[in-house]
ZAMARGU-4260 file (C-alpha; in steps of 0.2 Angstrom, whole numbers, plus 5000, padded with zeros to 4 digits):
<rodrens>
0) 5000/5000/5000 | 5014/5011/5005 | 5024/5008/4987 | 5009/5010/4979 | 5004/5029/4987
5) 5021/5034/4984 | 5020/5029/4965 | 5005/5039/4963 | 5014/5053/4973 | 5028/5051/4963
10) 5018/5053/4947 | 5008/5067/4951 | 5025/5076/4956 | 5031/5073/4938 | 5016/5078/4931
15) 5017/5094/4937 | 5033/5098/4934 | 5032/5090/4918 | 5018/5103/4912 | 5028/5116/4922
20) 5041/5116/4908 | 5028/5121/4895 | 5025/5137/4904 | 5028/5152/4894 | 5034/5164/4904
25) 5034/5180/4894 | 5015/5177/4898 | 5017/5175/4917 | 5027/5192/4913 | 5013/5199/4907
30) 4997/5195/4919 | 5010/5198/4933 | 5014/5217/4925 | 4994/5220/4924 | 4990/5214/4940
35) 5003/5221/4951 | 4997/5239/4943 | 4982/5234/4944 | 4985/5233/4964 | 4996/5248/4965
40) 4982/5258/4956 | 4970/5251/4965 | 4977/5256/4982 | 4980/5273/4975 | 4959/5276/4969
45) 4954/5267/4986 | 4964/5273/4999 | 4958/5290/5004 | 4941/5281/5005 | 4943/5265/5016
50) 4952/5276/5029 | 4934/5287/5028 | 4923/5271/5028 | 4935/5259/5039 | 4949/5270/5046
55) 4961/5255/5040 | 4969/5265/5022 | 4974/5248/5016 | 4955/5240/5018 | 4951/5236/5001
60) 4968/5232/4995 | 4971/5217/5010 | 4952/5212/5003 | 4961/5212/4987 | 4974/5203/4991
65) 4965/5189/4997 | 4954/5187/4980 | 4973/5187/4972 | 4977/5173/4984 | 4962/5161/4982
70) 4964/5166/4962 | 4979/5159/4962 | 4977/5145/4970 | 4960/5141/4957 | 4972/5146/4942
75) 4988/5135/4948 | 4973/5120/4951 | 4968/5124/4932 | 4985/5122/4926 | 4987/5104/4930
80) 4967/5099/4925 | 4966/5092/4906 | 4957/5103/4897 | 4946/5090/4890 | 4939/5088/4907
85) 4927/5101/4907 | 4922/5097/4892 | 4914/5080/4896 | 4908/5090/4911 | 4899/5103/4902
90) 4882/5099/4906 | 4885/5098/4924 | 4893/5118/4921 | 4878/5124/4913 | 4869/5117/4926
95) 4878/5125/4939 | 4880/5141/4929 | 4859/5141/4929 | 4857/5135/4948 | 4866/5148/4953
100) 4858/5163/4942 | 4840/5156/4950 | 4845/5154/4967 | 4853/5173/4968 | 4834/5179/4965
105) 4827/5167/4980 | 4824/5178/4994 | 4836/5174/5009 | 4848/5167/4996 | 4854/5184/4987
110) 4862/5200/4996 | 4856/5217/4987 | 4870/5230/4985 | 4865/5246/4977 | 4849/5242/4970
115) 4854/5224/4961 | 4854/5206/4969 | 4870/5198/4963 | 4879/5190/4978 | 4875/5174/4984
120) 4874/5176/5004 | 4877/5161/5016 | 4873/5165/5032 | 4873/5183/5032 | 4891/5183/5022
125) 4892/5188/5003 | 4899/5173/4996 | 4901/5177/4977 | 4893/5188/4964 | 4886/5175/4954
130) 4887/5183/4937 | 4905/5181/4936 | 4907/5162/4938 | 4891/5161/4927 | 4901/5168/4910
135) 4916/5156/4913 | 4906/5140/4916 | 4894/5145/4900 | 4912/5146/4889 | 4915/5130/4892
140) 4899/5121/4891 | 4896/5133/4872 | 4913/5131/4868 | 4909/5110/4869 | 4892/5113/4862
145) 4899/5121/4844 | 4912/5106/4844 | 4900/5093/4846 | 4886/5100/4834 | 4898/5112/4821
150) 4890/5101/4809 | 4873/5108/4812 | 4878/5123/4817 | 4885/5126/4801 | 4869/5119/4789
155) 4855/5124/4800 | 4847/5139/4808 | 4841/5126/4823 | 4859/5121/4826 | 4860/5139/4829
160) 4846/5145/4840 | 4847/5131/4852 | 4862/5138/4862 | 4856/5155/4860 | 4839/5149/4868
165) 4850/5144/4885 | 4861/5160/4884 | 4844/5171/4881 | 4838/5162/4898 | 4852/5166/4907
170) 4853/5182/4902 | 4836/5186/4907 | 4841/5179/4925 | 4857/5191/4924 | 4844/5204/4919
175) 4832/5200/4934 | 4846/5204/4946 | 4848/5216/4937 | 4866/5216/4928 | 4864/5223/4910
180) 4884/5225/4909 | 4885/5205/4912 | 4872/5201/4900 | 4880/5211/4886 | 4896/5203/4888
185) 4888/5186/4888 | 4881/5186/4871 | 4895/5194/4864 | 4907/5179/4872 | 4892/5166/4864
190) 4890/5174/4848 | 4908/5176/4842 | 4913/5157/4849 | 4898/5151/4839 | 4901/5162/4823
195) 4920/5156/4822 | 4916/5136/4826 | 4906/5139/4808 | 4889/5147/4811 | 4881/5155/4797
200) 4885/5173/4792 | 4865/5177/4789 | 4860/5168/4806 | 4873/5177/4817 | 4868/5193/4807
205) 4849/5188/4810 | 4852/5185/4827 | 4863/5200/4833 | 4852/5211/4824 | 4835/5203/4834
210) 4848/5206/4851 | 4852/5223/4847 | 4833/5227/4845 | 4828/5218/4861 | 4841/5225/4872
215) 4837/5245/4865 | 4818/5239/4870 | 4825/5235/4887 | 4836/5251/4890 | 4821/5261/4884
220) 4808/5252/4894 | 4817/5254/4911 | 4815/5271/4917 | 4834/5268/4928 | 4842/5264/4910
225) 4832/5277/4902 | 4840/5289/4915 | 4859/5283/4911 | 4858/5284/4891 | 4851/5302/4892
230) 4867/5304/4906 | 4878/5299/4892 | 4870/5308/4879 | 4872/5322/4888 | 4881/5323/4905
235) 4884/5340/4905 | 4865/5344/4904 | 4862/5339/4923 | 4882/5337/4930 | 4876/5336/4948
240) 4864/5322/4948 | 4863/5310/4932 | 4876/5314/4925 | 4890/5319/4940 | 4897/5303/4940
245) 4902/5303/4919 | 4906/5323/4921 | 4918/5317/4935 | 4925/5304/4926 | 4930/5318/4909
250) 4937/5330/4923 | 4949/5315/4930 | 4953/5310/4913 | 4956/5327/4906 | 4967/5334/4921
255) 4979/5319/4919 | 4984/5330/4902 | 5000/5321/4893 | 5009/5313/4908 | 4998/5312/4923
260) 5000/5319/4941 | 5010/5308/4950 | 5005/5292/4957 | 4993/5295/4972 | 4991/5313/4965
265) 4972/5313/4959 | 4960/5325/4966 | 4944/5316/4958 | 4946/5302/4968 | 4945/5313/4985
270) 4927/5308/4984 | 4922/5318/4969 | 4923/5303/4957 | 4912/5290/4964 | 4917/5273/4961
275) 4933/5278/4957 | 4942/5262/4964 | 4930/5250/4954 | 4922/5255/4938 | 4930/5271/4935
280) 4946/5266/4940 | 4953/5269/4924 | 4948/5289/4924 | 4962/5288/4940 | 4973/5279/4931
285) 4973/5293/4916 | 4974/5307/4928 | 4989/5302/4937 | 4998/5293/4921 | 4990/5305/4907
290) 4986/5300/4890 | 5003/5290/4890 | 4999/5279/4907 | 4982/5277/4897 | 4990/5271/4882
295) 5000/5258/4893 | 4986/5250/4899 | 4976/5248/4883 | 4993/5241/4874 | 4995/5228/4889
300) 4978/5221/4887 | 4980/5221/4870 | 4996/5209/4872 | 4984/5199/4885 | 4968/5196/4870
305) 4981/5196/4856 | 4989/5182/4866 | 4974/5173/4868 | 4969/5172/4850 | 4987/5166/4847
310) 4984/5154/4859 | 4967/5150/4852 | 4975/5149/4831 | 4986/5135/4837 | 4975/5124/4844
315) 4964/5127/4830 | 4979/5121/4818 | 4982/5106/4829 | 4964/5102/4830 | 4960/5104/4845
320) 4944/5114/4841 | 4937/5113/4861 | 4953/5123/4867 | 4951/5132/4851 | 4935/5139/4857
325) 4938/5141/4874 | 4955/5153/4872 | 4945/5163/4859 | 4929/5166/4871 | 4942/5170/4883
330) 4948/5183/4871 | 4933/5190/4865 | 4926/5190/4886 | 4943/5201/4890 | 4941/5211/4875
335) 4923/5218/4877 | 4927/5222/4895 | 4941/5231/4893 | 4931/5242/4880 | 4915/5243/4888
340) 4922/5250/4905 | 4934/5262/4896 | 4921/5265/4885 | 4912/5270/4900 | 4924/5281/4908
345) 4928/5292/4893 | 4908/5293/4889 | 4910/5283/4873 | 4897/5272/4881 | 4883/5272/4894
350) 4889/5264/4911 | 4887/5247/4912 | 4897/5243/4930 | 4910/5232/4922 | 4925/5231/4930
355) 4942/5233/4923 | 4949/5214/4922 | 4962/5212/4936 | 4964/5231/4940 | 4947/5236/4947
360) 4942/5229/4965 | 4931/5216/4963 | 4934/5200/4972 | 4924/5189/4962 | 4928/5195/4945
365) 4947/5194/4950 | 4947/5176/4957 | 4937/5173/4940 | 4947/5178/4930 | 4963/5171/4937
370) 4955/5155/4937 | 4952/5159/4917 | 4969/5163/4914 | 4975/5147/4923 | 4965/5138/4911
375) 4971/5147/4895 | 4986/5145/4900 | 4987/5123/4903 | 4979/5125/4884 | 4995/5134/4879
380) 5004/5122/4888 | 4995/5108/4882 | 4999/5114/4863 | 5016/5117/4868 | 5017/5099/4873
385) 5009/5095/4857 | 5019/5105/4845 | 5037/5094/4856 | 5029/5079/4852 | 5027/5082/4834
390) 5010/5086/4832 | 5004/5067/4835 | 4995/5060/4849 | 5001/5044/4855 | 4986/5032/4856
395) 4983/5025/4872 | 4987/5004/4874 | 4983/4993/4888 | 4996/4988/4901 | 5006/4976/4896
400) 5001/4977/4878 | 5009/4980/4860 | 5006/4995/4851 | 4996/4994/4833 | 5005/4998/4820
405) 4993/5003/4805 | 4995/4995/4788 | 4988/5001/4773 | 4979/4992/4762 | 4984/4990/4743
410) 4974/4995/4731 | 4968/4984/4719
</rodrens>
């Protein structure tokens, strides 16, 4: 019994450093470089505020850091699970994705902050905000669904619609909590992974152009989202109620001028800026850093999605179309997040409350995201392993057996 635990030990030792060799680390280089500004920055938006509301400075930094430390652990977890694995497990995801959204909205089950019901509370402590874990666990399970069913997805309108049917449900949950921001970023994710596993030009046009419709009924229906577009349209028209938090914003971003302030140096953040360390952290980071901190930022999560659909190309070449799928989601998730809360902050679009991945404080849309990264980054580890052993899978034998050899048969 002893000899036998120790081989498994010995095992699972060498395969973890034997998937440790495939780690790239010009890519650790970079998620590392993102979120360590990410913390300074965040420090630097939330720290005249925590000592108001706490009297610790450092508040939401340590509860930061302990998001960065459960993160990590998820994402190191990720790195030595097969991809494969959560692609067998899909249904179980969607379930979980579902069961979550649904028990948010039972009374006694979700916490309400500022108006929206999007934590999940066990026993009076906010456990999660349920939204973030949902758009990860859908990726998987639609990044298995296009692989298992790209040929109907490719001939047929009804290969199409029957994923969009289960995002459009979850996206009304998200909506019931509500969370608009999440639900936009869902069906960009669902709708790009679908349209590049082989969808249908005229249906994915069909389809975005039915979304685009129903969410501009629901912002015009919904007398709070009817207040935020005519905000954007026009902050200035009313800078002291709807529109003082997007007027605040374009003061922040326009004082920071070429270089910035200084680090620590905002004045809008002195609780003229609300939410400056969450969704509006980027208007501190352009007036302390100017135009060319701003710059910095985009061009880093530019290398992050550019990496991702790089990782994402070469699975697609070796064939593995799942992995495929899943870095190019992951791609397209980071991508409309990053332009939707900038977007926001320099009143290129209404606000949404989207975070800035890895930079804002949010502690489950950090530990989610680490966990995302973990798991792009065992693909690119898995195609690295690939690519060394020559591009060929080795097929699986039986202890103790011989390997098949194929033979060809002759023509005749």
């Amino acid at each position: 019994m002893t000899a036998r635990r120790s081989t498994r030990h010995a095992h699972a030792t060498h395969g973890i450093l034997e998937i440790g060799r495939f780690v790239d680390p010009g890519f650790l280089l970079l998620v590392g470089t993102i979120l360590c500004g990410g913390l300074i920055m965040l420090t630097s938006a939330s720290i005249s505020l925590a000592d108001r509301n706490t009297g610790n400075p450092f508040f939401y930094f340590e509860r930061q850091m302990s998001a960065v430390f459960f993160g990590l652990i998820g994402a190191a977890a990720m790195l030595h699970i097969p991809s494969r694995f959560w692609e067998r497990i899909g249904l179980l995801l969607v379930i979980l994705a579902v069961g979550m959204l649904v028990l948010v909205l039972v009374p006694g089950f979700g916490s309400t902050v500022n108006g929206s019901t999007r934590w999940l509370n066990v026993g009076g402590v906010n456990i999660i905000q349920v939204s973030e874990p949902a758009r990860l666990l859908m990726l998987l399970y639609i990044s298995g669904y296009a692989v298992r069913h790209r040929v109907e997805l490719s001939e047929s309108f009804v290969g199409f619609l029957k994923p969009m049917l289960l995002v459009g449900m979850v996206c009304v949950l998200l909506l019931l909590e509500p969370d608009f921001g999440a639900s936009v970023v869902m069906l960009c994710i669902t709708l790009s992974v679908l349209f590049v596993a082989g969808a249908r030009l005229r249906d994915f046009l069909l389809f975005s152009f039915v979304v685009v419709i129903a969410l501009a009924i629901l912002a015009v229906a919904s007398p709070y989202r009817m207040k935020r577009l005519l905000a954007f349209w026009d902050p200035w028209a009313d800078p002291y109620n709807s529109g003082f938090q997007l007027t605040q914003s374009l003061i922040a971003i326009g004082s920071g001028e070429w270089f910035g302030v200084g680090l620590g140096g905002s004045v809008q953040k002195l609780f003229y800026l609300p939410e400056a360390h969450t969704d509006f952290v980027f208007a501190v980071i352009a007036e302390e850093f100017g135009l060319v901190g701003s710059i910095v930022v985009v061009l880093l999560f530019g290398a992050l999605v550019w990496r991702a659909l790089g990782i994402a190309k070469e699975s697609a070449l070796a064939g593995r179309l799942y992995q495929a799928n899943l870095a190019f989601g992951f791609a397209i998730w980071q991508a409309a997040q990053v332009f939707i809360n900038i977007g926001v902050n320099m009143g290129i679009l209404p606000t949404k409350g989207l975070t800035l991945p890895l930079v804002s404080y949010g502690r489950s849309s950090l530990v989610v995201t680490l966990i995302a990264l973990g798991l792009l980054m065992r693909i690119d580890c898995e195609n690295r392993q690939f690519a060394q052993a020559g591009g060929k899978r080795a097929a699986p034998r039986k202890p103790g057996g011989r390997k098949k050899t194929s033979t060809k048969r002759r023509s005749r």
